[in-house]
N, C-alpha and C positions, 0 to 999 in steps of 0.2 A: 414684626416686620423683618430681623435678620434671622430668624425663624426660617421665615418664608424663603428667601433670598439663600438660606442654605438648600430647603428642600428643593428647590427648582435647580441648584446646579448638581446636586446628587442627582437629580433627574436626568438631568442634562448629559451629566457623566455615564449614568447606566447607559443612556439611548445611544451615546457614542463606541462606549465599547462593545454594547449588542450589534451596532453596526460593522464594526469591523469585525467581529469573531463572525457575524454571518458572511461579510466575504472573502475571509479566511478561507472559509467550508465551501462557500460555491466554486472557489476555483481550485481545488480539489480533484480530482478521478479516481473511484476505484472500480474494480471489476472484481465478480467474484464466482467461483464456479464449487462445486466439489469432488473431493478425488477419494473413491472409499467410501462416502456416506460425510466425510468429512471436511470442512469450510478451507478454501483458497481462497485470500484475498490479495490483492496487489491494489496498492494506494501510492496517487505521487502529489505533492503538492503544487508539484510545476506544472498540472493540469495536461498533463501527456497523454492524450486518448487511447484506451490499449484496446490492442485485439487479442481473442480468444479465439481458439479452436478447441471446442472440448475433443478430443480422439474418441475417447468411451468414459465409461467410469471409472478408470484408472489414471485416465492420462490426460492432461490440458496443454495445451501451446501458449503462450502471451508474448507477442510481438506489441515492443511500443518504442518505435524509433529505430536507434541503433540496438536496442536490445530485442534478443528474442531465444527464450529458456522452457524447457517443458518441465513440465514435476509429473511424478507420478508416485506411486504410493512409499518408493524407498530413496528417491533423489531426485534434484534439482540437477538439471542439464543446458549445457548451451557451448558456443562455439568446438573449436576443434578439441575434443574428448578432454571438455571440462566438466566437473562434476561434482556436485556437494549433496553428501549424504544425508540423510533424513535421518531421526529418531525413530526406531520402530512403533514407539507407542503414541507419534503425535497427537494432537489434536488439533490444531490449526496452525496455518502456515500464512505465513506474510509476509509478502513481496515489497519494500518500499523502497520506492524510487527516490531517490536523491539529487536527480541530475544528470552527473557523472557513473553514479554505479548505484544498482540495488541490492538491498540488505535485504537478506532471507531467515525471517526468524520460524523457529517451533516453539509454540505455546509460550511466546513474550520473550523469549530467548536466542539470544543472535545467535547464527550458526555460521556467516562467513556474507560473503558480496558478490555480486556478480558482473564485471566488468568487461566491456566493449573490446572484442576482437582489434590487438594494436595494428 
């Protein structure tokens, strides 16, 4: 009997935090394109729906709100002649929106922010 009464609130337990990590993740957005052959992803947890313009194979736009930065295959660009350089040998690049400003990583690695024209 307290057997039982343990396995049903383990149960209980899994079922609620499988609920909440699934709406953790649906409210979520990412977009993703490639520049080079190579993965761009931008992910924001605040559910900020972005836009993309891919230019060509080199180059993407992502407008989401107040932000709006283009990458291409040697930097991250946005407002008046701001600029954060890329690693030449990247391999993937992630845009994560926080809010307030996005964090631009190469291959897991922060490389700076990008913050809303004052």
């Amino acid at each position: 009997m307290a057997m039982s009464r343990i396995v049903h609130r383990l149960v209980a337990g899994v079922v609620c935090l499988a609920a909440f990590w699934a709406a953790g993740c649906a409210s979520g957005t990412t977009a993703h394109t490639r520049i080079g052959g190579r993965p761009v992803v931008y992910r924001s947890s605040a559910g900020k729906d972005p836009s993309v313009k891919v230019v060509s194979q080199d180059t993407a736009t992502f407008e989401v709100g107040q932000f709006k930065f283009t990458v291409d295959r040697t930097q991250v660009t946005w407002g008046p002649n701001q600029a954060l350089a890329l690693p030449g040998n990247w391999k993937r690049i992630e845009l994560i929106d926080h809010g307030t400003y996005v964090e631009v990583q190469a291959d897991g690695r922060t490389l700076g922010e990008i913050r809303p024209a004052a």
